[in-house]
One Martini backbone bead per residue (centre of mass of N, CA, C, O) as a GRO file, in nm:
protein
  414
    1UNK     BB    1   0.056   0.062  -0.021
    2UNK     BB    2   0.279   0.279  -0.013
    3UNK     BB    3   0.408   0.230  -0.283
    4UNK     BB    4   0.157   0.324  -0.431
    5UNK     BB    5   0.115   0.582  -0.293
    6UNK     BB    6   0.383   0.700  -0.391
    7UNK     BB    7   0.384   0.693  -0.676
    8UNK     BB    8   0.120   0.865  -0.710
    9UNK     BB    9   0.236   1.127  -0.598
   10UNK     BB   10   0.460   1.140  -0.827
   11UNK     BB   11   0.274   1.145  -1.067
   12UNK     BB   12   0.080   1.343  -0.988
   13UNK     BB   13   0.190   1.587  -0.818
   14UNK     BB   14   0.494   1.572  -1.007
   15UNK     BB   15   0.490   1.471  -1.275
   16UNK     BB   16   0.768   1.206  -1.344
   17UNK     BB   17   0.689   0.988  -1.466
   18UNK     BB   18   0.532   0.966  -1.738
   19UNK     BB   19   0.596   0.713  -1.919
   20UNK     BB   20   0.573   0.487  -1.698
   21UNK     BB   21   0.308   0.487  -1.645
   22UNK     BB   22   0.153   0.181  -1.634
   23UNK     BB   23   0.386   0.041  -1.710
   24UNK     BB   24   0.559  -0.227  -1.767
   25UNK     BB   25   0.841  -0.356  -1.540
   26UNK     BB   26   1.127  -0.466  -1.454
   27UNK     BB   27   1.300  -0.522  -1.168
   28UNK     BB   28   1.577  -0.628  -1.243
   29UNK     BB   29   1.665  -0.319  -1.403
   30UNK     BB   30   1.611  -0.140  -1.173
   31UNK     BB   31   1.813  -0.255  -0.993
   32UNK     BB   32   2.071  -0.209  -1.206
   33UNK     BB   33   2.050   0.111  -1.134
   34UNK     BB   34   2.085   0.130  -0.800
   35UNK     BB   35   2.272  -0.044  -0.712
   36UNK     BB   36   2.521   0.104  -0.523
   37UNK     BB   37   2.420   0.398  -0.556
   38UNK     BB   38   2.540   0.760  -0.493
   39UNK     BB   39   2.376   1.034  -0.320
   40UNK     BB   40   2.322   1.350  -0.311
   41UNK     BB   41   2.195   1.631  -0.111
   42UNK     BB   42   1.978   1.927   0.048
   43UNK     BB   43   1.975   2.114   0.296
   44UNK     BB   44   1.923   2.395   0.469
   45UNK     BB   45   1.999   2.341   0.772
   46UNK     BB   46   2.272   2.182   0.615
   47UNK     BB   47   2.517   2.023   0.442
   48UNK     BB   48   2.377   1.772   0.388
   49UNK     BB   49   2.314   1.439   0.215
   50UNK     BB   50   2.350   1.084   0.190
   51UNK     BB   51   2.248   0.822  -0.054
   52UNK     BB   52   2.241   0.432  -0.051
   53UNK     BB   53   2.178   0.179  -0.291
   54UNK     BB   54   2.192  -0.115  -0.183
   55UNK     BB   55   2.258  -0.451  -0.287
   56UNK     BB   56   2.051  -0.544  -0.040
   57UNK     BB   57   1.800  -0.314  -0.033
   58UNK     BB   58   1.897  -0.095   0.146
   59UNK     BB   59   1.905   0.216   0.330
   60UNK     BB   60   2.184   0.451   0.324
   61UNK     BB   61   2.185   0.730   0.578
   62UNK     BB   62   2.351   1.041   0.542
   63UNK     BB   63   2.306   1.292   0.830
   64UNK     BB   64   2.039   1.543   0.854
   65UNK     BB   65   1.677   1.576   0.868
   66UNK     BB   66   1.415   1.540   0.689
   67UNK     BB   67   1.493   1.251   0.557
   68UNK     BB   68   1.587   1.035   0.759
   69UNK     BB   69   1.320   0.903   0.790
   70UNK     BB   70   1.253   0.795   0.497
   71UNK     BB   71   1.552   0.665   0.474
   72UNK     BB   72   1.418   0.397   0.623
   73UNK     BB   73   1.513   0.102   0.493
   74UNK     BB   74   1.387  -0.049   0.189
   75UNK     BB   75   1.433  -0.059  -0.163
   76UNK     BB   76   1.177  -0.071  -0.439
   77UNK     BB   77   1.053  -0.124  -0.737
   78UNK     BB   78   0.819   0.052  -0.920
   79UNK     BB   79   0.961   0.137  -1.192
   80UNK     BB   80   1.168   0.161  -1.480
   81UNK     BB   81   1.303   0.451  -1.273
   82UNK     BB   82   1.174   0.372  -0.956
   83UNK     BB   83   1.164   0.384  -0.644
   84UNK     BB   84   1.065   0.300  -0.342
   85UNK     BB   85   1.046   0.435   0.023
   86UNK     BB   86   0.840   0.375   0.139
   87UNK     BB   87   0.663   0.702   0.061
   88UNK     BB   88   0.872   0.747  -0.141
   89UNK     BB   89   0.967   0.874  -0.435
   90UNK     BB   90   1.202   0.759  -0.695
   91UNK     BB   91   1.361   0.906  -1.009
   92UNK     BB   92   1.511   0.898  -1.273
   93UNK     BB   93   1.679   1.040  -1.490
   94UNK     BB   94   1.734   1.041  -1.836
   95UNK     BB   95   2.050   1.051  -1.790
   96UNK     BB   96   2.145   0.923  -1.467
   97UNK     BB   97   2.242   1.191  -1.286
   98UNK     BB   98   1.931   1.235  -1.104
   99UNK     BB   99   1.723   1.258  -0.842
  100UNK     BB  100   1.405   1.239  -0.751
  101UNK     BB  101   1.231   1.358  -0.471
  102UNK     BB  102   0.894   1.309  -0.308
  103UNK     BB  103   0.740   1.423  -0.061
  104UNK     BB  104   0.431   1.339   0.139
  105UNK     BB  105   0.365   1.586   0.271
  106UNK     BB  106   0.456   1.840   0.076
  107UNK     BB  107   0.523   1.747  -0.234
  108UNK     BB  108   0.849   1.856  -0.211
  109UNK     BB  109   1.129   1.829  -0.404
  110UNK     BB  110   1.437   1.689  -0.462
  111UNK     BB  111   1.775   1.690  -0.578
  112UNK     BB  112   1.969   1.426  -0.682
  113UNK     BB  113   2.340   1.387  -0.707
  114UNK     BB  114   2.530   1.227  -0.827
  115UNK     BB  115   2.747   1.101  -0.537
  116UNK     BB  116   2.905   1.284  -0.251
  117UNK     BB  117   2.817   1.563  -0.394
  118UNK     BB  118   2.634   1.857  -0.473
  119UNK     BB  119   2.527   2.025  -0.729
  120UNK     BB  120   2.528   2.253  -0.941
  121UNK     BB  121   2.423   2.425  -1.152
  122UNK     BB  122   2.435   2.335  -1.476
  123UNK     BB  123   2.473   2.421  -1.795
  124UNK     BB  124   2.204   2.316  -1.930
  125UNK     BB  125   2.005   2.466  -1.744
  126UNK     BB  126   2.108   2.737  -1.783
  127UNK     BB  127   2.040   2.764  -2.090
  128UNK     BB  128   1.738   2.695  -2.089
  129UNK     BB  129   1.715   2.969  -1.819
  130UNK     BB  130   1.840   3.170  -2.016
  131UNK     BB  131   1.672   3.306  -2.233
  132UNK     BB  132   1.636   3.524  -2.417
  133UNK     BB  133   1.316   3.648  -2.399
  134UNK     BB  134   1.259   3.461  -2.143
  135UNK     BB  135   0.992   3.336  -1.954
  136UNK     BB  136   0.880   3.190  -1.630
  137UNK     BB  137   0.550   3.101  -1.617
  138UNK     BB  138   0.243   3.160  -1.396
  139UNK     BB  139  -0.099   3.021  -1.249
  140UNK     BB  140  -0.201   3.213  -0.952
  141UNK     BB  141  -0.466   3.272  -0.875
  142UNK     BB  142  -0.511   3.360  -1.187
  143UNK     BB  143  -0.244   3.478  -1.222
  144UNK     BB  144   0.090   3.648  -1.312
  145UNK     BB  145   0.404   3.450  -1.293
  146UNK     BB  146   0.741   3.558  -1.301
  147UNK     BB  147   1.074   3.477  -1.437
  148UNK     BB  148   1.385   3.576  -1.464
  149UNK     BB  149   1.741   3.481  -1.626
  150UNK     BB  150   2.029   3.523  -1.610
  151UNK     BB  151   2.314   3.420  -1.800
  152UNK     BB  152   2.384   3.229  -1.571
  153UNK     BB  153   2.160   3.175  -1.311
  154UNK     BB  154   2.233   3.360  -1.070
  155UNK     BB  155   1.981   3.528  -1.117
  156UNK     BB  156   1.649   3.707  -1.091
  157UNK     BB  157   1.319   3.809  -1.182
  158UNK     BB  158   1.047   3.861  -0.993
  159UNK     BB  159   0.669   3.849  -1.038
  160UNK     BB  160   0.368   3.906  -0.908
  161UNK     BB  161   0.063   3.941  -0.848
  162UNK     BB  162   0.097   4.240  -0.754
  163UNK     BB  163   0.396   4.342  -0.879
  164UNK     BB  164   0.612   4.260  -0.790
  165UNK     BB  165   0.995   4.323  -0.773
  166UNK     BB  166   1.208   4.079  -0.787
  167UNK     BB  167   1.516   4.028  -0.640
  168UNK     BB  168   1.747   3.718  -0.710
  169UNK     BB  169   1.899   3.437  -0.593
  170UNK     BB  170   2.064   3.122  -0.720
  171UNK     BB  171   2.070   2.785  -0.581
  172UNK     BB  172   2.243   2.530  -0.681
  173UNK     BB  173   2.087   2.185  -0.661
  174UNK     BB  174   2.151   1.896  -0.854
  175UNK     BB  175   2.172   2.031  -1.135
  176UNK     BB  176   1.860   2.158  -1.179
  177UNK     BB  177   1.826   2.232  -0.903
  178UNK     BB  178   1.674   2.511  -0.673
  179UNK     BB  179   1.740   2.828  -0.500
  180UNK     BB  180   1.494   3.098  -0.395
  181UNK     BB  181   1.604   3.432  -0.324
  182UNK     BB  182   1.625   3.713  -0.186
  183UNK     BB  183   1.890   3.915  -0.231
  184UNK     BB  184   1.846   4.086   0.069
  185UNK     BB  185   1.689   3.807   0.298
  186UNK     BB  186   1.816   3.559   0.276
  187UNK     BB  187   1.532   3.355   0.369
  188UNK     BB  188   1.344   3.491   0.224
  189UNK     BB  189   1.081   3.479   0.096
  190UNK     BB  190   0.821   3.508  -0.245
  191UNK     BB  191   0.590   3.577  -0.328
  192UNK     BB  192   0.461   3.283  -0.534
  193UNK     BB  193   0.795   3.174  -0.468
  194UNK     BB  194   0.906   2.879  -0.456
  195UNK     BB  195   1.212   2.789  -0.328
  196UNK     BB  196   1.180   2.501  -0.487
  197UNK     BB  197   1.329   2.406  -0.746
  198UNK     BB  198   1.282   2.195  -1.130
  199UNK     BB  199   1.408   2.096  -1.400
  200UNK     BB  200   1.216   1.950  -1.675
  201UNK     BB  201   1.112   1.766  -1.898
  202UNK     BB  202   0.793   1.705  -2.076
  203UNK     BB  203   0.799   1.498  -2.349
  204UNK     BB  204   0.804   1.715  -2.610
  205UNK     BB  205   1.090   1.885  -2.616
  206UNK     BB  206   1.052   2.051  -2.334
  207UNK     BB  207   1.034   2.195  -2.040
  208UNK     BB  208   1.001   2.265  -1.698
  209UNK     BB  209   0.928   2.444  -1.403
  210UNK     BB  210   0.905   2.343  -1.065
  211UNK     BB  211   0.672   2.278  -0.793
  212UNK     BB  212   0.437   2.202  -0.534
  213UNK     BB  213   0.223   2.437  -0.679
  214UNK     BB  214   0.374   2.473  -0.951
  215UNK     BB  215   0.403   2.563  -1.281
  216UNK     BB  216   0.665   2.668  -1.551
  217UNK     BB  217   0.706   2.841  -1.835
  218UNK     BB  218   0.824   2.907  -2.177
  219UNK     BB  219   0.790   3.238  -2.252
  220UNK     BB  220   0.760   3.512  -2.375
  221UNK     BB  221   0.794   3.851  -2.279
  222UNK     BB  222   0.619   4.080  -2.201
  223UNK     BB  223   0.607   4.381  -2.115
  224UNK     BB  224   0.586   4.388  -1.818
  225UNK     BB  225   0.770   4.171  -1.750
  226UNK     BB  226   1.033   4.131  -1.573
  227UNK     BB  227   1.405   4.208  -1.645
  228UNK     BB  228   1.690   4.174  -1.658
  229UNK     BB  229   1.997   4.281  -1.672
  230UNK     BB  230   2.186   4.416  -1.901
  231UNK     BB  231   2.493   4.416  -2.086
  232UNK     BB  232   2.751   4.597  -2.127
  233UNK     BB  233   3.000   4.767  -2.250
  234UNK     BB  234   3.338   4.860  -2.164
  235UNK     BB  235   3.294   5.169  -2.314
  236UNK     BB  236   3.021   5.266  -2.173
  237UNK     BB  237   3.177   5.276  -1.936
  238UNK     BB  238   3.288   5.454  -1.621
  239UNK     BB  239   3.531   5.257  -1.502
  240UNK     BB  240   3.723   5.255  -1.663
  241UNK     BB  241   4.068   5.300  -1.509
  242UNK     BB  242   3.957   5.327  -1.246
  243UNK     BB  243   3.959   5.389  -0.888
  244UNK     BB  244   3.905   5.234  -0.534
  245UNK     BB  245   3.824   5.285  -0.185
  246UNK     BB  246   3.805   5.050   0.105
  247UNK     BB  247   3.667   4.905   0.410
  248UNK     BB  248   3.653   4.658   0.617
  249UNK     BB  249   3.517   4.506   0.884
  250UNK     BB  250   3.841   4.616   1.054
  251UNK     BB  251   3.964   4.883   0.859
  252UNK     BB  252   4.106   4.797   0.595
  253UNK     BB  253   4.230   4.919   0.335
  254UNK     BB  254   4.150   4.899  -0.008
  255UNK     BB  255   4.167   4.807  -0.341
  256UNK     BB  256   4.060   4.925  -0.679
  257UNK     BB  257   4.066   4.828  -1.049
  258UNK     BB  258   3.937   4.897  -1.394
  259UNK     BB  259   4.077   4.793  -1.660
  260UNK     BB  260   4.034   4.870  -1.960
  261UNK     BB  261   4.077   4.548  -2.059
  262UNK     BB  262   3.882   4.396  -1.808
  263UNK     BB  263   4.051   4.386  -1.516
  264UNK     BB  264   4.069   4.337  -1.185
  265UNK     BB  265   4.177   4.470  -0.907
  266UNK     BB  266   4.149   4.297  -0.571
  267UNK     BB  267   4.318   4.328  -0.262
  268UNK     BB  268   4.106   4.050  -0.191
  269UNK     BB  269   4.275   3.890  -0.445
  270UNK     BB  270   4.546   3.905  -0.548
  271UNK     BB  271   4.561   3.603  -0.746
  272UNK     BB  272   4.355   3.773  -0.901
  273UNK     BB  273   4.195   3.881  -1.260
  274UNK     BB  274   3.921   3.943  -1.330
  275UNK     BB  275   3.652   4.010  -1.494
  276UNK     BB  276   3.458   4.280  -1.604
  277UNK     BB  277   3.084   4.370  -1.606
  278UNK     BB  278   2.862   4.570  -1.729
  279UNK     BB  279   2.531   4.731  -1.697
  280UNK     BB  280   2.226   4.899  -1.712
  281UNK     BB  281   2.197   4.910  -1.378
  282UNK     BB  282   2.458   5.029  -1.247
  283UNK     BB  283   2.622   4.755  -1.298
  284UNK     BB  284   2.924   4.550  -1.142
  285UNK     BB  285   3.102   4.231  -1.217
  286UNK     BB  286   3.260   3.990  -1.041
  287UNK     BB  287   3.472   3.675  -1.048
  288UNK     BB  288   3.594   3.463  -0.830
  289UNK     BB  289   3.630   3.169  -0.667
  290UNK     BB  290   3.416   3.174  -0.454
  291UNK     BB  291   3.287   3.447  -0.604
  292UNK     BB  292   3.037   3.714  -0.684
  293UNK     BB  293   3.074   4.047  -0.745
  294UNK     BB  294   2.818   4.337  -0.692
  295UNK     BB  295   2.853   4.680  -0.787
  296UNK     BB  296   2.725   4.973  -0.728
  297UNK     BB  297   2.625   5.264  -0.859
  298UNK     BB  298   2.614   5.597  -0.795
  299UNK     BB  299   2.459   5.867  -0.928
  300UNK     BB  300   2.772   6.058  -0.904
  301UNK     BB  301   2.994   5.862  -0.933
  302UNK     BB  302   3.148   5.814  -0.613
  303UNK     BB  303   3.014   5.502  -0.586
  304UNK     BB  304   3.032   5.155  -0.459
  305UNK     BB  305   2.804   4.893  -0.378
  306UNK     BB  306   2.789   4.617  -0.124
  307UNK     BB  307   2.465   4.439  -0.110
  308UNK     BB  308   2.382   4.202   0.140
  309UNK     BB  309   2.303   3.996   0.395
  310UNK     BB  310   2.641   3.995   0.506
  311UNK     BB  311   2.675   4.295   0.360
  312UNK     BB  312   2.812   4.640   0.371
  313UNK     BB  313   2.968   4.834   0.121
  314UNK     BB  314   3.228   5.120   0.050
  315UNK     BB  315   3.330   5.262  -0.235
  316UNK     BB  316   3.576   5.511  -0.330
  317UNK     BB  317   3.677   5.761  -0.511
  318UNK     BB  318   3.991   5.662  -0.520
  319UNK     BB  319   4.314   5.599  -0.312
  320UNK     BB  320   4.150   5.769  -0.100
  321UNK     BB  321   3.943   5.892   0.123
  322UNK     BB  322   3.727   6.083   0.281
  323UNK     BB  323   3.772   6.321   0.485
  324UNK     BB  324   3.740   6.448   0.812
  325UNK     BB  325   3.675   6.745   0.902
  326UNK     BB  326   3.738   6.961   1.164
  327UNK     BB  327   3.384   7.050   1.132
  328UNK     BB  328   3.286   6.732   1.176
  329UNK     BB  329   3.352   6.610   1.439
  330UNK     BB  330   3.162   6.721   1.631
  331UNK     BB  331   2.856   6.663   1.501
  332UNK     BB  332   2.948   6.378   1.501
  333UNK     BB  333   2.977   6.307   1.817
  334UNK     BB  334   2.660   6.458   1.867
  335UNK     BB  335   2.523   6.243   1.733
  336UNK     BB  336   2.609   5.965   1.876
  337UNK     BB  337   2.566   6.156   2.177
  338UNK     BB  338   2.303   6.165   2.203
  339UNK     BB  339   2.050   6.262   2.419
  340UNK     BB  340   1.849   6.006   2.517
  341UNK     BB  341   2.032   5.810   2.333
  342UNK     BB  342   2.043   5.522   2.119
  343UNK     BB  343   2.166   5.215   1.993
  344UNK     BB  344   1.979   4.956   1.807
  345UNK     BB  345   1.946   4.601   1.821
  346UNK     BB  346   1.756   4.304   1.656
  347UNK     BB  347   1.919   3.995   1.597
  348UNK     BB  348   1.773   3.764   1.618
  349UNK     BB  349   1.627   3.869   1.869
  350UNK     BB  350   1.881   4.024   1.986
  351UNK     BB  351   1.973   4.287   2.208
  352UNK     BB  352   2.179   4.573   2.123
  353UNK     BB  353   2.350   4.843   2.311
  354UNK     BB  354   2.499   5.173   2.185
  355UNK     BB  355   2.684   5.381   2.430
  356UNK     BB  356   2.794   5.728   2.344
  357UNK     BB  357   3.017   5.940   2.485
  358UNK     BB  358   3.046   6.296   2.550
  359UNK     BB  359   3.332   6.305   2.696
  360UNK     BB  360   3.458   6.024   2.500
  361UNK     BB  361   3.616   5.765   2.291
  362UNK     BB  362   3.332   5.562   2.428
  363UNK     BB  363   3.166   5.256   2.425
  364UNK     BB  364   2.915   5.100   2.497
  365UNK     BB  365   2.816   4.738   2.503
  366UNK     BB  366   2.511   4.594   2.524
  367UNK     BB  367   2.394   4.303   2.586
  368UNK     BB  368   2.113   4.051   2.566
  369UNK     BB  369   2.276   3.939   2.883
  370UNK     BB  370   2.384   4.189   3.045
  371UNK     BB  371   2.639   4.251   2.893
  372UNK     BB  372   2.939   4.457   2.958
  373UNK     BB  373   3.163   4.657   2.689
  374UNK     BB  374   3.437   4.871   2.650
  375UNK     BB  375   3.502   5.077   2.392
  376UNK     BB  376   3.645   5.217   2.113
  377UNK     BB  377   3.626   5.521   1.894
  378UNK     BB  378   3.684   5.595   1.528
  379UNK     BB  379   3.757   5.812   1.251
  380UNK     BB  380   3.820   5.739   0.921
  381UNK     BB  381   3.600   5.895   0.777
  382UNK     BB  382   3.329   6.043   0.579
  383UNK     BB  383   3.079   5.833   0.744
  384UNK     BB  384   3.311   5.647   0.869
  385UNK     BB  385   3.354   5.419   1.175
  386UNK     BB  386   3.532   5.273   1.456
  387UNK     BB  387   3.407   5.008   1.673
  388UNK     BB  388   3.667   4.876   1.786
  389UNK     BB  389   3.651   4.619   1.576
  390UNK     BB  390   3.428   4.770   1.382
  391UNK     BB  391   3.253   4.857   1.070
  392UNK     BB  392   3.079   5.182   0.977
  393UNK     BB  393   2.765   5.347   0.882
  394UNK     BB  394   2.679   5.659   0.855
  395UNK     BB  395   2.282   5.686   0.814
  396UNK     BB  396   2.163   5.893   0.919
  397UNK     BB  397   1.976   5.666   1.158
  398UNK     BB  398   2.210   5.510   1.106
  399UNK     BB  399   2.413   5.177   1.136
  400UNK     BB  400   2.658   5.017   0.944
  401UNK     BB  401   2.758   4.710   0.927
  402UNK     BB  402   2.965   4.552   0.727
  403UNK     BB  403   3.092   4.294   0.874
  404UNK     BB  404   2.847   4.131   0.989
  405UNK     BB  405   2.548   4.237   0.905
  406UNK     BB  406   2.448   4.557   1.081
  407UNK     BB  407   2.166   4.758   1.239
  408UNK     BB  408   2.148   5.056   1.376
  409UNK     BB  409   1.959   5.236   1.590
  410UNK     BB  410   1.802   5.537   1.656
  411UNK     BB  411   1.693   5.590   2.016
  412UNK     BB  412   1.533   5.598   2.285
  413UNK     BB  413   1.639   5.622   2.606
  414UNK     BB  414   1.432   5.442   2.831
   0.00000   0.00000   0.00000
């Protein structure tokens, strides 16, 4: 009863036997497909985790998360490229190179990579999701919701029901697997768009991008449509040649600079050259070997953001930063230590609060769990200072903290 019910969930709600439904299959074919077989997967909040069809029947699960109890026990062919678990039901897709698995309980898939690490987005599902005026559409509650993505598949722009447009970025999982979140709030969904999503052939030689409310298809791009920034080139770009410096986490100064050749020197890279690439919505991209570096040109182009949920850093147009004038120190001061008010973080819903003295260049920081620690405080140039050994900047009624960000606020000291 199980194995039906499971093979059901998976045919019916994830849509994913397609031909295999229905049809006689041998089981010891289906057995030589999966016996021995290891695969990875993703959870959210842990490393991974690894499951192997063993060659006597067992399933082998390393890890911990959601799945540990699915995969326990025996895994037996339900079907031609298939097999279930309890009510898991698992099916290879048609390259023999992820395993589908869909969740009995949210109906929500995961996809395994062949091996024992999870693979990024592949290249071919990268060209599939990434075609130049293609968004991927759906409709729920009646409505149209569109994503699309940039030319790497790193990044999307999605319309909601609403007319919301958000930026996102994309962390691929399992090979065609994905997860979508906002570009700036970390773990935080987007009304209409499941985190989780992965695509799949449909059958008669086209798409569909999949998650456990609705499918999205491939259709031309409407006006209303959001689409992502396009490339151009880097003769339009007011960056080449320039250079700028900001500082890091900790106060050390950074250099910055983008020949017009094509190369980035960006002092916490030594040894690499990576290209820039500029866009239409005044931003510029390099990839270095960890990570993608994205920043915005800000409207006099004297600044460069680069504004992420870990971090928020400031660089400055040129080798030096804007010093910070003699008759600005005495204001800067009065501001922060402004009377009968203090600065106020809640991450993670733990409140810190920095009060600063205005007698001294001392910072109280209360924490907490109500342990206070006395540091100084000292302005590195216009608008940044630090305190402690950790870089802020001073925006409005806001402080800034650089790496890894937190935001303060002033409020009364009640």
């Amino acid at each position: 009863m199980g194995i039906k019910t499971g093979l059901f969930v998976l045919c019916a709600t994830a849509g994913l036997c397609g031909a295999y439904a229905g049809e006689a299959f041998d089981a010891e074919k289906t057995k030589a497909l999966f016996a021995g077989t290891e695969w990875a997967g993703d959870e959210r909040w842990s490393k991974g985790f690894q499951v192997t069809f063993a060659k006597d029947g067992q399933v082998v699960y390393k890890g911990w998360g959601g799945w540990q109890k699915a995969f326990q026990g025996k895994w037996v062919p339900s079907g031609g490229q298939s097999v279930s678990v309890n009510d898991t039901a698992c099916e290879l897709s048609p390259d023999r190179k992820k395993v589908f698995v869909v969740s009995p309980e949210n109906k929500n898939v995961t996809v395994l990579s062949r091996g024992t690490k999870v693979q990024s987005l592949d290249p071919a599902s990268r060209a599939v999701l990434s075609k130049p005026g293609i968004v991927w559409a759906a409709q729920i509650k009646g409505q149209r919701v569109t994503l699309a993505f940039e030319g790497d598949a790193a990044r999307a722009v999605a319309r909601t029901r609403k007319g919301e447009v958000v930026q996102c970025r994309v962390d691929g999982v399992g090979g065609s697997g994905m997860r979508i979140f906002r570009d700036m709030n970390g773990w935080n969904g987007i009304e209409d768009i499941t985190h989780d999503k992965f695509l799949k052939e449909d059958g008669k030689g086209g798409w569909v991008l999949k998650d456990y409310q609705a499918e999205s298809l491939p259709e031309p791009a409407q006006p209303d449509d959001a689409l992502p920034p396009q490339p151009i080139s880097r003769a339009k770009s007011q960056l080449g040649g320039t250079s700028w410096c900001g500082f890091d986490g900790k106060g050390k100064l950074l250099a910055l600079t983008f020949s017009p050749s094509g190369t980035v020197s960006d002092s916490r890279f030594p040894n690499e050259k990576p290209e820039w690439n500029p866009y239409d919505d005044n931003t510029v991209r390099y990839k270095t070997k960890d990570k993608t570096i994205k920043l915005t040109h800000d409207a006099d182009k004297k600044r460069l953001m680069r504004e992420t949920d870990k971090v928020r850093e400031i660089w400055f147009s040129g080798r030096q930063p804007p010093k910070l004038a003699m008759n600005e120190t005495k204001p800067l001061k009065e501001k922060l230590a402004e009377k009968d008010k203090a600065w106020f973080s809640y991450d993670d819903g733990k409140r810190t609060v920095y009060v600063f003295n205005d007698k001294s260049a001392n910072v109280s920081i209360i924490h907490d769990d109500g342990k206070t620690q006395t540091v100084r405080w000292d302005p590195l140039c216009a608008g940044v200072i630090r305190i402690g050994e950790e870089v802020f900047m001073l925006e409005g009624e806001t402080l800034e903290r650089v790496e890894p960000r937190m935001t303060l606020k002033q409020e009364p000291n009640l």
